[in-house]
DRENTORKOL-3810 file (N, C-alpha, C; in nm, 4 decimals):
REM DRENTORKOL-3810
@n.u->-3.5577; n.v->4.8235; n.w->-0.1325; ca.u->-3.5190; ca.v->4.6963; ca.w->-0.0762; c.u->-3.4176; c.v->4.7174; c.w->0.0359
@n.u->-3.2588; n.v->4.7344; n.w->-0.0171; ca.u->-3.1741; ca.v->4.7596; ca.w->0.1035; c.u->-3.1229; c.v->4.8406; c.w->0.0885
@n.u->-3.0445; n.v->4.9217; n.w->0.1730; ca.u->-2.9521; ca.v->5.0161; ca.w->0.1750; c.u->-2.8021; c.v->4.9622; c.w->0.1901
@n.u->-2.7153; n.v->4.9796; n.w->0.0883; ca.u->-2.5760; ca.v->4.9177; ca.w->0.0829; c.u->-2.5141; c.v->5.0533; c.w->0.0675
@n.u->-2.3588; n.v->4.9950; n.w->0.1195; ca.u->-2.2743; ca.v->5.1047; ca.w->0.1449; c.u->-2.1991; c.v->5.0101; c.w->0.0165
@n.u->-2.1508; n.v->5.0509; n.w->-0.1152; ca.u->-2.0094; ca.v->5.0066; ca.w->-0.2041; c.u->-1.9141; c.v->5.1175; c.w->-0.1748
@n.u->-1.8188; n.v->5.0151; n.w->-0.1085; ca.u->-1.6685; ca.v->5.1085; ca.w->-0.1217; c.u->-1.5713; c.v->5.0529; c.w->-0.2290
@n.u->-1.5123; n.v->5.1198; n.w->-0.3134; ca.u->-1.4474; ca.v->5.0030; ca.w->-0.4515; c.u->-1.3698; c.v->5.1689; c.w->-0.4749
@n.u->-1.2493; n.v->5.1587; n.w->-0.5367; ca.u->-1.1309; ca.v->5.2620; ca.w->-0.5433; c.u->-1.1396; c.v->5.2687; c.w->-0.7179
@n.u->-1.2314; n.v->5.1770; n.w->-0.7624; ca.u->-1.2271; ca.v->5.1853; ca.w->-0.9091; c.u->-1.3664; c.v->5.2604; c.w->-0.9087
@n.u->-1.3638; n.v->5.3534; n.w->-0.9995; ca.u->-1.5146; ca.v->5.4650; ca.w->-1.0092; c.u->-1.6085; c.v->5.3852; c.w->-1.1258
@n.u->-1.5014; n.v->5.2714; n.w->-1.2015; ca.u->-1.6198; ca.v->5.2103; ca.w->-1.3221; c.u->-1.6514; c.v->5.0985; c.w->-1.2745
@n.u->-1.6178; n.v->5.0265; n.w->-1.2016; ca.u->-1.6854; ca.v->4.9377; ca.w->-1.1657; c.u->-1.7699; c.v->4.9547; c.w->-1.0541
@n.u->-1.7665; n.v->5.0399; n.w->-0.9828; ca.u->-1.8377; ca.v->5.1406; ca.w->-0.8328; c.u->-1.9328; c.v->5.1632; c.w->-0.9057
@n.u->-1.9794; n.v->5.2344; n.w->-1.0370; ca.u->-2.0581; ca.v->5.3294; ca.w->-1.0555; c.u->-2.1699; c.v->5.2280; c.w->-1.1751
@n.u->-2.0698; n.v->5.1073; n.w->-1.1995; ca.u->-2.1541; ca.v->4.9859; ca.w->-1.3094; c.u->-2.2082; c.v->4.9008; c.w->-1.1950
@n.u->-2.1617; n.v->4.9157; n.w->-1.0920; ca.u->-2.2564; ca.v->4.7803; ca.w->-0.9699; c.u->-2.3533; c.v->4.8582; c.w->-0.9445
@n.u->-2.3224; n.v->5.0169; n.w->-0.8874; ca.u->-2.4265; ca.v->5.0561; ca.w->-0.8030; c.u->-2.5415; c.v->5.0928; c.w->-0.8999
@n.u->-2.5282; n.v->5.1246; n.w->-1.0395; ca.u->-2.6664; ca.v->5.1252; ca.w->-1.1183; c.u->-2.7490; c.v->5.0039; c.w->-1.1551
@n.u->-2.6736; n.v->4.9225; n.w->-1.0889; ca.u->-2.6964; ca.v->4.7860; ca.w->-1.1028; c.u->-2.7929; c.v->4.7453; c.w->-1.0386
@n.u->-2.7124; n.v->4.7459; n.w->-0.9283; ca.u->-2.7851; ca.v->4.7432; ca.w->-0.7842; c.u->-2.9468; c.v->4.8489; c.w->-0.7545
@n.u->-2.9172; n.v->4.9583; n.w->-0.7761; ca.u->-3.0351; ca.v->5.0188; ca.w->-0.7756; c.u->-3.1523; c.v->5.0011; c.w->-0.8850
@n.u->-3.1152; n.v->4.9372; n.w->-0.9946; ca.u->-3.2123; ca.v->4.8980; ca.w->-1.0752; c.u->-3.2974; c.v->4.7777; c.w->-1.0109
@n.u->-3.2606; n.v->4.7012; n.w->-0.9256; ca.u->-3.2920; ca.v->4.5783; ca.w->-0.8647; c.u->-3.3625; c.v->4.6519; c.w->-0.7491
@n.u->-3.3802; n.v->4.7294; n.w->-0.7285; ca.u->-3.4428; ca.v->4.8489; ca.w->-0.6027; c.u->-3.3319; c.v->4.8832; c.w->-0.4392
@n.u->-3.2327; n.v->4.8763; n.w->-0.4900; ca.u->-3.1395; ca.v->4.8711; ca.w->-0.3730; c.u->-3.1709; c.v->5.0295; c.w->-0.3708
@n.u->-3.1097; n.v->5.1013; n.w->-0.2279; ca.u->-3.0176; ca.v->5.2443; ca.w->-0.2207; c.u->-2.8963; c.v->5.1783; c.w->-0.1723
@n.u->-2.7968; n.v->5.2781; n.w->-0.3077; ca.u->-2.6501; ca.v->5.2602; ca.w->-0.3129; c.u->-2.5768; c.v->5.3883; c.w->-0.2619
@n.u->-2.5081; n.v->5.4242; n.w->-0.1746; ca.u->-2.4185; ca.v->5.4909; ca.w->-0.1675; c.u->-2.2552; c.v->5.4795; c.w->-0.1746
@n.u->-2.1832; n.v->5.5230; n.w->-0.2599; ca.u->-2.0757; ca.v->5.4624; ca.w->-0.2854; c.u->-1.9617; c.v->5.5955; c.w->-0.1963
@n.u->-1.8522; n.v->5.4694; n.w->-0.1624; ca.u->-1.7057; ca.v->5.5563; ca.w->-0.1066; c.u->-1.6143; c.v->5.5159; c.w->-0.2233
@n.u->-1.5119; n.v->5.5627; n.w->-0.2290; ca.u->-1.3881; ca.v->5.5405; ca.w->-0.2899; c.u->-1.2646; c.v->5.4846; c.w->-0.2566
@n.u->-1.2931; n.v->5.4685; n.w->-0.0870; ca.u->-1.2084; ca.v->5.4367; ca.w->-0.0078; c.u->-1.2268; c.v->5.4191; c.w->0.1435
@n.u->-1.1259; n.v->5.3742; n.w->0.1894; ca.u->-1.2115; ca.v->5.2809; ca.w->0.3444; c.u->-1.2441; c.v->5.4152; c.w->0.4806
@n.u->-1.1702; n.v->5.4766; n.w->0.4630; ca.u->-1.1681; ca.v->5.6462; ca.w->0.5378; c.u->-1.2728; c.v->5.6854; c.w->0.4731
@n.u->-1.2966; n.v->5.6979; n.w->0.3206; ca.u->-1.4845; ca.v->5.7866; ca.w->0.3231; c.u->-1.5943; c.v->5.6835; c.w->0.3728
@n.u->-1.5337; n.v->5.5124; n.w->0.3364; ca.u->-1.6884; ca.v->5.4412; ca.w->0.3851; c.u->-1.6898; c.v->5.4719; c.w->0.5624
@n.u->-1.5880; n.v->5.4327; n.w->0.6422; ca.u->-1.6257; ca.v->5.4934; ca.w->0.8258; c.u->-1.6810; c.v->5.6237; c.w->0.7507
@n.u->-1.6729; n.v->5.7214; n.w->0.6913; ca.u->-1.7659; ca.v->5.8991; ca.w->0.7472; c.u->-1.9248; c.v->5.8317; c.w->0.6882
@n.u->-1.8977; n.v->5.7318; n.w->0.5930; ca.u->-2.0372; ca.v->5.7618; ca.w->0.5451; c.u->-2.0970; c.v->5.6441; c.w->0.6247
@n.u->-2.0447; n.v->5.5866; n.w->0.6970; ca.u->-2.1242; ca.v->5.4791; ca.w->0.7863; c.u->-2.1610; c.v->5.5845; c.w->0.9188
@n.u->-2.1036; n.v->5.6893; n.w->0.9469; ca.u->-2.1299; ca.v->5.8081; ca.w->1.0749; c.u->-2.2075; c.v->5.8441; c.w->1.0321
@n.u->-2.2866; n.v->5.8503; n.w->0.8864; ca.u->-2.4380; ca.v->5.9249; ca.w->0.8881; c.u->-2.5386; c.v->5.8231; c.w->0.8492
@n.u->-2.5193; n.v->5.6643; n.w->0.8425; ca.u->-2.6255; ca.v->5.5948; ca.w->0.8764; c.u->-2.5500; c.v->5.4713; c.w->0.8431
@n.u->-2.6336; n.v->5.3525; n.w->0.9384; ca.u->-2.5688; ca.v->5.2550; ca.w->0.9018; c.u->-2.6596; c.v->5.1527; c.w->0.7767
@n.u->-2.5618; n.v->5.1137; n.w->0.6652; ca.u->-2.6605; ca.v->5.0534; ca.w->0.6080; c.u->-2.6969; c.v->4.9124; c.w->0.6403
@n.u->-2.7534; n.v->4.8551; n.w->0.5506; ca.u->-2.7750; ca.v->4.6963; ca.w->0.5572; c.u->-2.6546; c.v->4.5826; c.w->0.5240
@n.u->-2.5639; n.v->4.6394; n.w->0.4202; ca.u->-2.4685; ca.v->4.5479; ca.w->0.4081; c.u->-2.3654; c.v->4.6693; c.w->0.3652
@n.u->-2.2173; n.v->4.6178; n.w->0.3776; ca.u->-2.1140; ca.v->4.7150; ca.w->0.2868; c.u->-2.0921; c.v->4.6149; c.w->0.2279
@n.u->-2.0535; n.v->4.6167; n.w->0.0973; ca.u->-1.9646; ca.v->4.5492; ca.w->-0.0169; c.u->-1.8744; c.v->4.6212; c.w->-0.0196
@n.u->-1.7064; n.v->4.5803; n.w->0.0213; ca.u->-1.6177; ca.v->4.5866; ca.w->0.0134; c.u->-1.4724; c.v->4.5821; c.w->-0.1070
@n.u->-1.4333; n.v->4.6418; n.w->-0.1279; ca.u->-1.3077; ca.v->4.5997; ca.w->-0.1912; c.u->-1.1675; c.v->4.5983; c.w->-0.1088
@n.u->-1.1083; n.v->4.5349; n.w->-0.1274; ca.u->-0.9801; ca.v->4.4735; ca.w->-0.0243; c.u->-0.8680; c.v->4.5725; c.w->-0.0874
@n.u->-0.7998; n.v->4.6511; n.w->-0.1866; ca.u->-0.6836; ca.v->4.6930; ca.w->-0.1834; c.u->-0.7275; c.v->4.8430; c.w->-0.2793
@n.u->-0.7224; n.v->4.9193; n.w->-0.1371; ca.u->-0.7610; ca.v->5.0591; ca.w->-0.1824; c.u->-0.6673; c.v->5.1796; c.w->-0.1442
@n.u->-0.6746; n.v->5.2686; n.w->-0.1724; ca.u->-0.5858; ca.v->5.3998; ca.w->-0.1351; c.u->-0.6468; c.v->5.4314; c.w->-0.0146
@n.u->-0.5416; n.v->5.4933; n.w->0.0714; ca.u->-0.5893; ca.v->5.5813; ca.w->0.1785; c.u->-0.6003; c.v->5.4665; c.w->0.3250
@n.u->-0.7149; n.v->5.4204; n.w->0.3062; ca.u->-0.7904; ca.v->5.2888; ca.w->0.3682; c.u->-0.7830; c.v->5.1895; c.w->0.3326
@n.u->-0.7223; n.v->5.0482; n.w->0.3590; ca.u->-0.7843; ca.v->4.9202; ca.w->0.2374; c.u->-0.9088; c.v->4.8768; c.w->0.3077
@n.u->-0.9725; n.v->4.7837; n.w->0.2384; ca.u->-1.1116; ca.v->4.7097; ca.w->0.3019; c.u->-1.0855; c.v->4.6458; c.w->0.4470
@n.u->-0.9815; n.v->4.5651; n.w->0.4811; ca.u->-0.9399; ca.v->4.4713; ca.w->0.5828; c.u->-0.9694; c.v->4.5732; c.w->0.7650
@n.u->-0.8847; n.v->4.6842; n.w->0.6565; ca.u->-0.8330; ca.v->4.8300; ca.w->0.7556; c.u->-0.9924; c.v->4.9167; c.w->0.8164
@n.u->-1.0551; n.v->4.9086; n.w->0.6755; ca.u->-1.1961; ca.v->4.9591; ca.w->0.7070; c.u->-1.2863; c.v->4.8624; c.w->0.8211
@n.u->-1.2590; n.v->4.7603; n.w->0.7776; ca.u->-1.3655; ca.v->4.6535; ca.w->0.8833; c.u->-1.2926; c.v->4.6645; c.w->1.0157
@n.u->-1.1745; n.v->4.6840; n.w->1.0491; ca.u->-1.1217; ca.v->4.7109; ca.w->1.1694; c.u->-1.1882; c.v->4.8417; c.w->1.2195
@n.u->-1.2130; n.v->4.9443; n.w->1.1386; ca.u->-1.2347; ca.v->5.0754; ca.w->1.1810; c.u->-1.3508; c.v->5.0441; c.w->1.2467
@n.u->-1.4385; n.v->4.9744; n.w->1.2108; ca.u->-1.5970; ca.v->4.9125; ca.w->1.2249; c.u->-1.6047; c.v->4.8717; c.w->1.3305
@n.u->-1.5160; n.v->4.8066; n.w->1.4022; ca.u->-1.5225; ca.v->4.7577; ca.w->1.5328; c.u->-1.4567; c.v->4.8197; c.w->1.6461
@n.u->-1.4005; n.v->4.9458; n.w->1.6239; ca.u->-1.3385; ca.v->5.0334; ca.w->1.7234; c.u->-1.4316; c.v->5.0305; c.w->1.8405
@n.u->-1.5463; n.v->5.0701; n.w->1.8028; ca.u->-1.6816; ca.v->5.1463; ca.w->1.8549; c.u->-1.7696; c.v->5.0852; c.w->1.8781
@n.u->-1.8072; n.v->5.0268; n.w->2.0149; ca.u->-1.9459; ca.v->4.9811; ca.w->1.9640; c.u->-2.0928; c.v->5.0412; c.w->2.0027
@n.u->-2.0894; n.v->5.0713; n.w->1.8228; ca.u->-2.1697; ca.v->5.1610; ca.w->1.8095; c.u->-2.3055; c.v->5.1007; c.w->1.7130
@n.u->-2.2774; n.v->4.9865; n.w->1.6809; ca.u->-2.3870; ca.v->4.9367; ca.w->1.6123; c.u->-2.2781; c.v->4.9060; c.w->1.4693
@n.u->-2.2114; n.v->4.9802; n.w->1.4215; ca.u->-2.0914; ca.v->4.9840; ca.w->1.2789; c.u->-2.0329; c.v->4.7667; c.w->1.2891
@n.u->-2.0191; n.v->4.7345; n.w->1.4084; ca.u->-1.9509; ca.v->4.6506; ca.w->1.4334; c.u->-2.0612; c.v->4.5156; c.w->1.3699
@n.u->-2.1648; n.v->4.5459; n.w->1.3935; ca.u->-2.2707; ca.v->4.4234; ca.w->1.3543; c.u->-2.3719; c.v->4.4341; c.w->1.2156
@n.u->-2.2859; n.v->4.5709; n.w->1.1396; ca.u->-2.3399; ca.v->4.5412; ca.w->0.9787; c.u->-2.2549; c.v->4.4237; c.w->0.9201
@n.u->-2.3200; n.v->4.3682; n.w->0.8647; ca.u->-2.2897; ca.v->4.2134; ca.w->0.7275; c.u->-2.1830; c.v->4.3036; c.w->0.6090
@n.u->-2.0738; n.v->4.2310; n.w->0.6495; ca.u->-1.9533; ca.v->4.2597; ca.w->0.5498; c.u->-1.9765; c.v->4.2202; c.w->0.3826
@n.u->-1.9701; n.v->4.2779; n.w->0.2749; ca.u->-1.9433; ca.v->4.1516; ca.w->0.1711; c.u->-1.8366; c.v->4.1993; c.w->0.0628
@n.u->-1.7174; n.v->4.0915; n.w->0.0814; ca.u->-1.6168; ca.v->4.1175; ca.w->0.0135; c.u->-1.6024; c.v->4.1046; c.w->-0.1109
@n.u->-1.5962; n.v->4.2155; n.w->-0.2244; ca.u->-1.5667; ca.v->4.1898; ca.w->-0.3481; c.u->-1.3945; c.v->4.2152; c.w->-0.4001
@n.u->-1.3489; n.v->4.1815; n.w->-0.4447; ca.u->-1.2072; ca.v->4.1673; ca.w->-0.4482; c.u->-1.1414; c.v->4.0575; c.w->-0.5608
@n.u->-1.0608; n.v->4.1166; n.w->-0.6030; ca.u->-0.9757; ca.v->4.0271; ca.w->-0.7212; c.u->-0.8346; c.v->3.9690; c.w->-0.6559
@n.u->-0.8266; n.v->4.0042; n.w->-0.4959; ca.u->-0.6987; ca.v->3.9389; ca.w->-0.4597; c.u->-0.7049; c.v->3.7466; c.w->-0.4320
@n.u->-0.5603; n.v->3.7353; n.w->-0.4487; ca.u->-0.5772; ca.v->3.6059; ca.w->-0.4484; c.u->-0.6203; c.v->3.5054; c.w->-0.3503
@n.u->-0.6039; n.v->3.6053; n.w->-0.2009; ca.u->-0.6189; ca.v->3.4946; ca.w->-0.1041; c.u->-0.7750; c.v->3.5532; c.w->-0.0316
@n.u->-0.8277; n.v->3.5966; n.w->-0.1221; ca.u->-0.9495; ca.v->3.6610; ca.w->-0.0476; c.u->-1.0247; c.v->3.5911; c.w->0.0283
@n.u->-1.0378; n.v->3.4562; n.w->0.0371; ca.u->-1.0701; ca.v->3.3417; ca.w->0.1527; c.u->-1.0275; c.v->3.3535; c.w->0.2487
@n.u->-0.8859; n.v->3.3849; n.w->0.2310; ca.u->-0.8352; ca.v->3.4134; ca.w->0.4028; c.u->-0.8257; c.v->3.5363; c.w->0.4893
@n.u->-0.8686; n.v->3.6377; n.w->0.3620; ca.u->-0.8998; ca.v->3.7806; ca.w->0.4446; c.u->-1.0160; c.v->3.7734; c.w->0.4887
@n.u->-1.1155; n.v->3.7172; n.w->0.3656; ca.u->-1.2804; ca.v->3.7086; ca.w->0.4688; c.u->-1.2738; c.v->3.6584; c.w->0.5840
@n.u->-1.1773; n.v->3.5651; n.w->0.5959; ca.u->-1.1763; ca.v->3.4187; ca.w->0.7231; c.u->-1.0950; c.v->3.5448; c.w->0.7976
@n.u->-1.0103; n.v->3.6330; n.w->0.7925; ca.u->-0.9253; ca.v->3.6970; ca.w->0.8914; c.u->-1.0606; c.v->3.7944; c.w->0.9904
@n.u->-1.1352; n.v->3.8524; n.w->0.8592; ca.u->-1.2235; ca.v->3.9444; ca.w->0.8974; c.u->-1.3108; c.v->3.9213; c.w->0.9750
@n.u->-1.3791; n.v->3.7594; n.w->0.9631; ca.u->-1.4948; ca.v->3.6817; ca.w->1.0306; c.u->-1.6095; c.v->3.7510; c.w->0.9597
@n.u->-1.5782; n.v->3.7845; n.w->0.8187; ca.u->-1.7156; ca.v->3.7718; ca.w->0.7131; c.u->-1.7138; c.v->3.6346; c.w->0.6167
@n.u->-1.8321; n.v->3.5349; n.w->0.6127; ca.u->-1.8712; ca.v->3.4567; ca.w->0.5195; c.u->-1.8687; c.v->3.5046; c.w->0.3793
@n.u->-1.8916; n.v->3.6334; n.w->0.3886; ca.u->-1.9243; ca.v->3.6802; ca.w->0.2592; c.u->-1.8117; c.v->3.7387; c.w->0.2032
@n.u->-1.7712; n.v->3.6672; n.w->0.0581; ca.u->-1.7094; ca.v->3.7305; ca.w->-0.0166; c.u->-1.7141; c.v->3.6900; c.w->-0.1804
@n.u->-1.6656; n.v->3.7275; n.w->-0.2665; ca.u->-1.6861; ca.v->3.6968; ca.w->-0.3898; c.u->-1.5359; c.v->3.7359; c.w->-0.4818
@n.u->-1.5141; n.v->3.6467; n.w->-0.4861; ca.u->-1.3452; ca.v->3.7114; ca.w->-0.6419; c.u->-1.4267; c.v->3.7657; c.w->-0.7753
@n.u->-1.3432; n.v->3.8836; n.w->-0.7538; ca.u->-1.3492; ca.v->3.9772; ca.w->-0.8987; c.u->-1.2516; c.v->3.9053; c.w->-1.0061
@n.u->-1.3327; n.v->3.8530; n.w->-1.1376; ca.u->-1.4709; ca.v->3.8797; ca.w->-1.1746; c.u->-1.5592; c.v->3.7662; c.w->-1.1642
@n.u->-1.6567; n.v->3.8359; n.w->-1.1030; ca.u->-1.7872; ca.v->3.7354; ca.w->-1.0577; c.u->-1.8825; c.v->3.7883; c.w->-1.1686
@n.u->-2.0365; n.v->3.7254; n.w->-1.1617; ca.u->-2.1545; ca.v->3.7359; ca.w->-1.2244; c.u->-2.2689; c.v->3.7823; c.w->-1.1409
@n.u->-2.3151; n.v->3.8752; n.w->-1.2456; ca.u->-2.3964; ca.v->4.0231; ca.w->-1.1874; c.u->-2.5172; c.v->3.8946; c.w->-1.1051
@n.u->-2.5390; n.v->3.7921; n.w->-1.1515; ca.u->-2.6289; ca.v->3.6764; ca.w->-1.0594; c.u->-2.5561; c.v->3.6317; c.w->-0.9485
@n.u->-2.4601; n.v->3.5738; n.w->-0.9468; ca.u->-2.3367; ca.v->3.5423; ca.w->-0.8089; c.u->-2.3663; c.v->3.6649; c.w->-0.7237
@n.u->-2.3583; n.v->3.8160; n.w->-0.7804; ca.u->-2.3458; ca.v->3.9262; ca.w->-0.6917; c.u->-2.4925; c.v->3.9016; c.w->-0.6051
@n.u->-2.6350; n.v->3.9092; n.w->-0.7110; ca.u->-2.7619; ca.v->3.8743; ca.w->-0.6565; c.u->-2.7637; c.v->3.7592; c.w->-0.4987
@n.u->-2.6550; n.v->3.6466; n.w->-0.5757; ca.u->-2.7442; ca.v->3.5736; ca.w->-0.4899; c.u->-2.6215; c.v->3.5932; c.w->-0.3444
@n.u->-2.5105; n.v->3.6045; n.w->-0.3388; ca.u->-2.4246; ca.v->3.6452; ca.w->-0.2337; c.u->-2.4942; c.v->3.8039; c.w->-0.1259
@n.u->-2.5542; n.v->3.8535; n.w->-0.1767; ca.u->-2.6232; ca.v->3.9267; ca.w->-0.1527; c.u->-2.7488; c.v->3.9437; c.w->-0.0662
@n.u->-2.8308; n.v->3.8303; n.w->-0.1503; ca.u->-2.9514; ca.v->3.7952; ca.w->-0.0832; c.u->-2.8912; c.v->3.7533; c.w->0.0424
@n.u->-2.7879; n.v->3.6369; n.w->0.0209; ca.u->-2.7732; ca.v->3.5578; ca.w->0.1425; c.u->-2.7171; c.v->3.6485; c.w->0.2821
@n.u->-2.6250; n.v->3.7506; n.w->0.2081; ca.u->-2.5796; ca.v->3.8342; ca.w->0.3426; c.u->-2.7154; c.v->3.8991; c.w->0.4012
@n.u->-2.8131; n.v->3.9545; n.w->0.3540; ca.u->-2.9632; ca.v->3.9984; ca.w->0.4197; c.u->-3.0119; c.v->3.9752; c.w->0.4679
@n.u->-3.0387; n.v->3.8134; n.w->0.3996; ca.u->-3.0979; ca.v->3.7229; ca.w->0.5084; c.u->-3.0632; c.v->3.6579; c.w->0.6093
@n.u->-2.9269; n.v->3.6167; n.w->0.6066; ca.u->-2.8706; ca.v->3.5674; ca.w->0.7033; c.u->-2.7781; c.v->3.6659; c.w->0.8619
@n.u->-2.7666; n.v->3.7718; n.w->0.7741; ca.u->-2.7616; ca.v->3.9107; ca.w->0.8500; c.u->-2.6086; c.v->3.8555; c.w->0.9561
@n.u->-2.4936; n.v->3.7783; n.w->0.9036; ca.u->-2.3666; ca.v->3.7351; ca.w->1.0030; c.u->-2.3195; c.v->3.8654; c.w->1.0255
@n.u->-2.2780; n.v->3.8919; n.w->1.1382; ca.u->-2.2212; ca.v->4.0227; ca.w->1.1648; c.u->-2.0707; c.v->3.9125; c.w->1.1279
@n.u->-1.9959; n.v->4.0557; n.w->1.1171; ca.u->-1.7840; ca.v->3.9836; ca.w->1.0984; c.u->-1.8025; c.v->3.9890; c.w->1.3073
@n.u->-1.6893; n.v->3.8648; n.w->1.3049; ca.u->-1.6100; ca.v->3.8367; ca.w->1.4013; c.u->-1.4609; c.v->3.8755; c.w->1.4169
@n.u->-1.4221; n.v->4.0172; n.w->1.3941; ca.u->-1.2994; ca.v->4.0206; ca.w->1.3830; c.u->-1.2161; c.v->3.9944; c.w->1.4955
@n.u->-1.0914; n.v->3.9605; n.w->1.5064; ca.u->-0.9808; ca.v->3.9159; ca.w->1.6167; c.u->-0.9606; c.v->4.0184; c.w->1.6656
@n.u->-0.9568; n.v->3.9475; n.w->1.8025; ca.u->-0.8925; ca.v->4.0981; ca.w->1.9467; c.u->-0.7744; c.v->4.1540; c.w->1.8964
@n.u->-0.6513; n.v->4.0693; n.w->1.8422; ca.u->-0.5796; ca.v->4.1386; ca.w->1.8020; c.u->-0.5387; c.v->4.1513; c.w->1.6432
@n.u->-0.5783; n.v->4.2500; n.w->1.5682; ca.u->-0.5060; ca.v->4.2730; ca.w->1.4731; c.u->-0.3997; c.v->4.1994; c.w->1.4129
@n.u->-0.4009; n.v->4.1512; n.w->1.2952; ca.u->-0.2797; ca.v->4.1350; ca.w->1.2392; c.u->-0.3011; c.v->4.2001; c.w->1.0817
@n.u->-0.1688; n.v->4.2238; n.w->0.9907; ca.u->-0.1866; ca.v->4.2946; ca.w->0.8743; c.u->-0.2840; c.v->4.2198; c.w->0.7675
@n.u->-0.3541; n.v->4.2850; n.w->0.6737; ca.u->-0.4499; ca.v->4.2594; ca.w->0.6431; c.u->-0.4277; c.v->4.1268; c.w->0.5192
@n.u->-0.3290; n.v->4.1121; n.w->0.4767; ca.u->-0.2139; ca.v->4.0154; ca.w->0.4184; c.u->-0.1684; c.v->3.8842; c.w->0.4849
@n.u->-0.1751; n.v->3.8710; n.w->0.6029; ca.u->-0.0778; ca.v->3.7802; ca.w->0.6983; c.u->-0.1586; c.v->3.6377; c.w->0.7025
@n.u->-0.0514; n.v->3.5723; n.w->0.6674; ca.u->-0.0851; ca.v->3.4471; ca.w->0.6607; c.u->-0.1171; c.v->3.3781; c.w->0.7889
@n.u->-0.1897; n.v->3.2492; n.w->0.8092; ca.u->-0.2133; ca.v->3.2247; ca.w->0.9671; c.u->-0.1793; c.v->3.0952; c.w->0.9424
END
């Protein structure tokens, strides 16, 4: 079906979506963090990343910035934010992805947030200028 990039800093919930996901016929490749998802987006781009917002190394916010350095095609994959932070509405809205979902959601919520990023294919609109991935507007 699709090729998704999961980046998530937790390895049990990374490793319980993406068997998830591939049972449904996805290819999953998972990062651990927003620095391995940019290397593993340099050897192909997928169809969607599912994101997590507060990671080591990289956070998610930081990663979708990395995405738009370049335009290299990285800039117009469909974001989708999974995340247990509280204001995750306003990071999607910072990011200019529609897509996001609060942890904990339902393995059907994941389905159908999913479908919709595929089909609807929104690239993020991120802002010319940066602000921290936190900052209120």
């Amino acid at each position: 079906m699709a090729d998704l990039l999961l980046v998530d800093d937790d390895s049990d919930i990374a490793d319980t979506l993406a068997e998830f996901l591939r049972e449904e016929g996805h290819h999953v490749r998972i990062a651990a963090n927003g620095e391995e998802g940019l290397r593993l987006l340099d050897v192909g781009y997928p169809d969607v990343v599912l994101l997590d917002v507060e990671m080591p190394v990289l956070d998610g916010p930081r990663m979708a910035h990395g995405m738009f350095l370049y335009d290299l095609g990285r800039e117009r994959v469909p974001i989708l934010f999974l995340s247990g932070v509280a204001d995750l509405d306003r990071i999607a809205a910072h990011v200019g992805t529609p897509y996001y979902l609060p942890k904990p959601f339902s393995l059907d919520r994941l389905l159908h947030m999913l479908a919709r990023a595929l089909r609807e294919r929104a690239a993020p609109t991120y802002p010319d200028e940066p602000r921290p991935p936190h900052a209120r507007r």
